[in-house]
N, C-alpha and C positions, 0 to 999 in steps of 0.2 A: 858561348857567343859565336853568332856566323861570321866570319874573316873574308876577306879574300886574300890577294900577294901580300907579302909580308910590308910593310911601311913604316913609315917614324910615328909615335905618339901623337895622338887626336885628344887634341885641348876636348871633344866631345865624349870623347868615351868615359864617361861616369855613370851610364845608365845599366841597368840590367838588361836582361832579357835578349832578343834575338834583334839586338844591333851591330851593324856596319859601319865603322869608325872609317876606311878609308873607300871611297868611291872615287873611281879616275875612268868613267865611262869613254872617254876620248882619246886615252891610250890606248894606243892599240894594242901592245904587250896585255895589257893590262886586261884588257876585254878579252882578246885570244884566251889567254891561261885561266881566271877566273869569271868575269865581269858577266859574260853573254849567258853563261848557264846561270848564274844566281837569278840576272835580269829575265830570264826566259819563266825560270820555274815560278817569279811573283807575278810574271804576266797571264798564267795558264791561272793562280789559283784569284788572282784580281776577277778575271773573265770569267771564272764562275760567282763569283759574289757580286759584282754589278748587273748579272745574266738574272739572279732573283729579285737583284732590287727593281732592274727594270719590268719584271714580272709581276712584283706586287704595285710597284707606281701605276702599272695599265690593269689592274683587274677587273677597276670599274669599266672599263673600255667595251668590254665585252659583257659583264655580268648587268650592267644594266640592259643588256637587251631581251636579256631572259626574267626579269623583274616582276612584266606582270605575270610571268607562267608561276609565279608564286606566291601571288597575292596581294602586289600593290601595283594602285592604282598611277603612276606618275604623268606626264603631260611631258610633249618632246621636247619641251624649254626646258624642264625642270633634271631631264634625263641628258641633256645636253650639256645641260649647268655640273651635273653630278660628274660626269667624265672630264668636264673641266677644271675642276677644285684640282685634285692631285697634280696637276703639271703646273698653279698657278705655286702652291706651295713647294714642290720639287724645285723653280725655278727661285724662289725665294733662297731655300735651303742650301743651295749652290757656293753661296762665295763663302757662309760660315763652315762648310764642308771641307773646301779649297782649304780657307787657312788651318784647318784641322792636321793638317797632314805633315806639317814642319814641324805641329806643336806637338801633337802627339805622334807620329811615326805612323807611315803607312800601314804597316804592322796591325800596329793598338787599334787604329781606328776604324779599317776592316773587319776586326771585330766586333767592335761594337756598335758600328753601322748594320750589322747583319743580327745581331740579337736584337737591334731597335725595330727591325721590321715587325719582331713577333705583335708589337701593338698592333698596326692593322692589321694583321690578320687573325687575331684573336677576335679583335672587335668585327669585323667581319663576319666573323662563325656566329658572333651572338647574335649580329643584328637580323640576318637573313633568314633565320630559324624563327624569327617572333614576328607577325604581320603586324602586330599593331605599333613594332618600329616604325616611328612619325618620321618626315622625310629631312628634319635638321640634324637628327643622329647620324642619317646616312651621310650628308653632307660631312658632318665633324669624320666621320671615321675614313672616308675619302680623303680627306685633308690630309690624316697621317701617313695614308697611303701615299703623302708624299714624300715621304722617309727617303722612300726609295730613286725617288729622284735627285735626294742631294749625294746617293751612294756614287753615280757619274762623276761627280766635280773630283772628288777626293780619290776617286781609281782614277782619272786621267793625270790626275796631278801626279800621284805618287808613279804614273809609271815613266812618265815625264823626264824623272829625275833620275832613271833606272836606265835609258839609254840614250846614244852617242847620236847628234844632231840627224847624223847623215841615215840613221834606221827609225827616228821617230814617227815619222810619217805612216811606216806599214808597222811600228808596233802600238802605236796610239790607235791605228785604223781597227788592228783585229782587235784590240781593247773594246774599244768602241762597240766594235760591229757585235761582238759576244754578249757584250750590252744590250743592244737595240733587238738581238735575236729574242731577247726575253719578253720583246713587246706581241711579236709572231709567235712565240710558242705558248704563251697565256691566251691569245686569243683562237690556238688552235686546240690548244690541250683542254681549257677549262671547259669546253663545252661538251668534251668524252667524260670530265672528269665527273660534272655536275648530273651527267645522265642527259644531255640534250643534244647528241646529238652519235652517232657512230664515226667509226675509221674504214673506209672504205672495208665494209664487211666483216671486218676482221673483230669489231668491234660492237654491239649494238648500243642502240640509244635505252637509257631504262626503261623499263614498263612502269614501273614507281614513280613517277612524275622527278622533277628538279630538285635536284641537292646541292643549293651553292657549298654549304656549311662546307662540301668535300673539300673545295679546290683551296679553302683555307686551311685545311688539317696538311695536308702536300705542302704546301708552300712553306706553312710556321716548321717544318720540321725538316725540307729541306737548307730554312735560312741558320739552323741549327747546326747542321752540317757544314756549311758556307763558315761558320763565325770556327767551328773546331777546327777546318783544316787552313783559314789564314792563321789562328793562333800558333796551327805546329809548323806550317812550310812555309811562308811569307817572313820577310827582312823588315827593318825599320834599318832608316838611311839615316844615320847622324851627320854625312852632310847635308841634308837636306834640311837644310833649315834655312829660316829667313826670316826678318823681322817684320814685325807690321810697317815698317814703314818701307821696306822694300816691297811687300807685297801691294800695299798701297798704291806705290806709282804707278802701279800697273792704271790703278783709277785715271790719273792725270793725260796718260798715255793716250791720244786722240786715234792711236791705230786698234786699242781693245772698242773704242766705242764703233769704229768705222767697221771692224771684222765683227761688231754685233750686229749691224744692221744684215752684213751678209750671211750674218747664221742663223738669224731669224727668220730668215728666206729658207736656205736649207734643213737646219733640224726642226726649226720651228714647224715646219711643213708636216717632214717626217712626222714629229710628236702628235700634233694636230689633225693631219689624218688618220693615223694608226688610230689615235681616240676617238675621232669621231666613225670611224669605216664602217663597225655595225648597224650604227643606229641609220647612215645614207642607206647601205641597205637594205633596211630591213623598213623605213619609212616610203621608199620609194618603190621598192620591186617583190613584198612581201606582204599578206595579211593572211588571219590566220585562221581564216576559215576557207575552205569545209575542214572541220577536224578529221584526224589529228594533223597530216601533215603541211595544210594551209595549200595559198596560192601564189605561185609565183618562187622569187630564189630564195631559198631560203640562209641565212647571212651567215651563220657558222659553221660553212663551209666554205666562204669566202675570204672572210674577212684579215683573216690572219696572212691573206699572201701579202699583201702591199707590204706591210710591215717585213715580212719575211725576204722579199726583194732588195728592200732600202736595207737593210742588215749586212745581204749578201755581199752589196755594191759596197760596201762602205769601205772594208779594206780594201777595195780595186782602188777607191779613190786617193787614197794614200798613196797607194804603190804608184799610181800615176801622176801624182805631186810628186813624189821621189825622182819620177823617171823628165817628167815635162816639164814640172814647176806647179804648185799650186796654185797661184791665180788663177792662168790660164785652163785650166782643166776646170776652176769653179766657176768662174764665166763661161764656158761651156756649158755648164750641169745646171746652172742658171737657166739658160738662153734654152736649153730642155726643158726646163720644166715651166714656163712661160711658151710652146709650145705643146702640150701635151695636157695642158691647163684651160687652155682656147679650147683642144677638143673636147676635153670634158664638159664644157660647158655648152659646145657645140650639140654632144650625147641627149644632155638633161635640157636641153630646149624641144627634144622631139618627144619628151616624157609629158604624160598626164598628172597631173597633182590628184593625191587620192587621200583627200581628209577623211571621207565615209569609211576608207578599208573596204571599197569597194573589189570582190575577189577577180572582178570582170576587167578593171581595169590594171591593177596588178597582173592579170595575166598578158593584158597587150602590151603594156611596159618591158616585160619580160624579155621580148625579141629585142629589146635594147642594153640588155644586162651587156652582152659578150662587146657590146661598143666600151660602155662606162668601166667594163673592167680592166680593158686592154689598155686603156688610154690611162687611169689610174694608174696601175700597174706600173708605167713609163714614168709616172710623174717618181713614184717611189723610189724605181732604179736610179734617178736623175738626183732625188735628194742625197741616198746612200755616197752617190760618187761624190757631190758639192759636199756631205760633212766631213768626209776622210782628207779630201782636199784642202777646205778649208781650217781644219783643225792642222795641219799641215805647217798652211800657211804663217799659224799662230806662234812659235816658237823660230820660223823662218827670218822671219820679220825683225824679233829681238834680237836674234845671232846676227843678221848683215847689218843693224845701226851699232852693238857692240863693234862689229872689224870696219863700220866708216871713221872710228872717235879713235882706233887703238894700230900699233905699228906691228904687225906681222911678227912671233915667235918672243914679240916681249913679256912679265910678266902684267905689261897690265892690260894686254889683250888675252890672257887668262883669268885676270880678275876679272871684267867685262864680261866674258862670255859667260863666267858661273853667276854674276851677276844676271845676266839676260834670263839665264836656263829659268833662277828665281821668278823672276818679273812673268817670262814668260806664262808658269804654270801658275799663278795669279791668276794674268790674264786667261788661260783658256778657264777656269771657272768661272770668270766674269762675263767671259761672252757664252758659256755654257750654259751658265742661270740667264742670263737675255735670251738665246735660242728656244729656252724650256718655256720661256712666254709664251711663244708660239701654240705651244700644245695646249694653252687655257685661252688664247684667244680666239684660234680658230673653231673649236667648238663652241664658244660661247659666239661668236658670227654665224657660225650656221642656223641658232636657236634666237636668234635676232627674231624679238616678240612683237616687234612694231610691222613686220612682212605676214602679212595672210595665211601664206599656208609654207612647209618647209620646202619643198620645193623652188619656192619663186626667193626664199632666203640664203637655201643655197647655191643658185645660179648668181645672186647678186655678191653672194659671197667671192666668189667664185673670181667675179669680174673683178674686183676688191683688190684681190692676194695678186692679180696680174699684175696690176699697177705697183704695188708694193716691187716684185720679182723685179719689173724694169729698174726701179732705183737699186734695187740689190747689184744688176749688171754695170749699171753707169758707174756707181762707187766700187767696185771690186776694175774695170778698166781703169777709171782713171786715177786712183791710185796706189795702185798694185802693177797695173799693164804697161801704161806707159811707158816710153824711154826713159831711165832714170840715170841722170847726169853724173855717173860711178867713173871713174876713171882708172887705168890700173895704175897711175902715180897714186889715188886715194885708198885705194884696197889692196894692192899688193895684186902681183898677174897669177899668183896660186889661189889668190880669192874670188877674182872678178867673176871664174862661173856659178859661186855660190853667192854673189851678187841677187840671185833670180829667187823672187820671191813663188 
């Protein structure tokens, strides 16, 4: 059994295996001598097991743009639709995921969130190998490929509970970001893997035409590895627990609904463009003729950066809710990305709409790629920061209404707080699966069948998600930013600066 400092007997220790009967992340002794390295080493092997799930939750993100290099025929509602299934399910997956993690231990359930991935990816290999897979299979086996989006809920949760308020924000952020990195490296890796495309020389594209079946053989047998080494080097926390009815209130809680609407803004973005980013390019600035190499940019050599940016930024935005306060830094990354949103829109009004796959107009589009990328790009940086912030913000929020109800150094401002931590990591799965909406609803808006051609659906999309980002800013000011009437009679004057949400 893993230990840390020695303690009095844990009413919880009756179980086997590699559990932790005493966790005092908040002492400091306690963190100094054990607490940081155990929490370190489940955050390194978390961050590869949510790195593949987010890998197979986006495979369709990219592998439908290579669809018909192999035989079927789909239409761009239907290839829009297909990248969307996975993030409607992933966000579904979410809060049964969350409560996963008290009932069975972070531990267990890394586990076997990482062997459950082998379904899509098995199903995957079958279906891309046989043409006359009909287009409802693809859809069902997309579906599962949301597996991998309830892996998220259940690694932030459990890591949640692994460290001390004042480091959650940059260890939930590289959590996170390790995560999100999986959406960038499936969309850059599987297109070397499949044979579509090279690495800057080093690498070429096959002569053998497309092999999706590859990137499913990599993936089922990396998530093989993912699932053996949280079994040997990952903890299950026996304080970690919480009853449904404590996790529940998280429901009640008007601040899990009010931080969904603003992470809807931010990851939902995130999701929802990572998903859709090949198919904008490659409808827009790409056809594919004259063979072999077509006209115009070609997308899987693109596509993978925006993701790969919002990944990067994402523990900045942590570490900057650490430093500044979360709110403020996520109405910031907001109010970014409701500029750089304009421009993009601003880009795709000086573009030609090209339903013929006309190669002449593809190429005049072209001189506009280096605008729509730059401005993209921005939006992505902007979300990375808004979700490390605002996940931030999400356990911020529990601990300062915990020290307004409770009296400085009592024990029931110790019940409180392990109370809040509870509540808290509830909460961020609940606004977690809310956020992961975003990733099915923005691609299913851009494939909007009642708009003529996608172009003119994604501009209007476009103008859409502005509107939406403003309410995101209004509700993250005014109840987060505001002055809030804390006083150091009500918080104690050792509290008042963590007052700041």
């Amino acid at each position: 059994m893993t230990s840390a400092t020695p303690a009095s007997p844990n009413p919880t220790a009756h179980r086997t295996g590699r559990w932790i009967t005493d966790w005092r992340p908040e002492d400091a002794q306690f963190w100094e001598s054990a607490g940081s390295k155990i929490a370190r080493r489940n955050l390194v092997w978390s961050i590869f097991a949510e790195h593949l799930g987010f890998s197979v939750w986006l495979i369709w993100s990219v592998s439908s743009a290579f669809l018909a290099s192999v035989g079927f025929d789909f239409t761009p509602q239907q290839l829009f639709f297909l990248v969307a299934i996975p993030s409607l399910v992933g966000a579904l997956l979410r809060l049964p995921y969350t409560f996963a993690v008290p009932r069975f231990g972070g531990r267990n359930w890394t586990v076997f969130s990482a062997l459950a991935l082998l379904v899509p990816t098995v199903g995957y290999a079958v279906a891309v190998t046989h043409a006359s897979t009909p287009y409802w299979v693809f859809c069902v086996i997309a579906a599962f490929a949301g597996l991998g989006g309830g892996n998220f809920a259940s690694s932030m949760t459990n890591i949640n509970f692994f460290f001390p308020a004042a480091k959650k924000g940059t260890a939930l952020g590289l959590n996170a970001a390790g995560g999100n990195l999986g959406v960038a490296v499936i969309q850059f890796l599987l297109p070397v893997i499949v044979g579509g495309a090279g690495i800057f020389g080093l690498v070429r594209a096959s002569g053998s035409g497309i092999h999706l079946e590859r990137a499913a053989y990599v993936y089922g047998a990396l998530c093989l590895v993912a699932a053996a080494v949280a079994f040997c080097w990952m903890d299950n926390l026996a304080t970690a627990k919480s009853s449904p009815r404590e996790q529940l209130s998280a429901v009640r809680s008007k601040h899990t609904w009010l931080m969904s609407i603003i992470y809807i803004g931010t990851f939902g973005s995130f999701m929802g463009y990572s998903s859709a980013m090949p198919l904008l390019i490659k409808l827009n600035f790409w056809v594919a003729a004259p063979a072999p190499l077509g006209t115009g940019i070609y997308f899987a050599y693109f596509a993978f950066l925006g993701a790969g940016i919002g990944s990067l930024t994402r523990p900045l935005g942590g570490w900057l809710a650490d430093k500044y306060g979360g709110a403020r830094v996520t109405l910031y990354s907001i109010l970014g990305i409701i500029v750089f949103t304009l421009a993009v829109v601003w880009t795709l009004a000086q573009l030609t709409a090209n339903p013929t796959a006309d190669p002449a107009i593809a190429a005049a589009n072209k001189s506009w790629f280096p605008w729509f990328l730059a401005f993209f790009l921005l939006i992505f940086a902007a979300t990375g920061v808004g979700n490390g912030s605002a996940y931030k913000m999400i356990p911020a929020i529990w601990k300062r209404d915990a020290e307004l109800t409770t009296t400085p150094g009592t024990p029931e401002r110790a019940a409180a707080l392990a109370t809040a931590t509870k509540q808290s990591s509830a909460a961020l799965g609940i606004v977690g699966a809310m956020g992961a909406l975003g990733g099915f609803l923005i691609p299913v808006t851009f494939s909007s069948p009642w708009v003529h051609n996608p172009l003119s659906a994604t501009k209007g999309a476009l103008v859409g998600f502005v509107v939406y980002y403003a309410v995101c800013a209004v509700v993250c000011w005014a109840f987060y930013l505001r002055r809030h009437p804390v006083s150091a009679t009500e918080l104690g004057a050792t509290d008042l600066a963590d007052a700041r949400i």
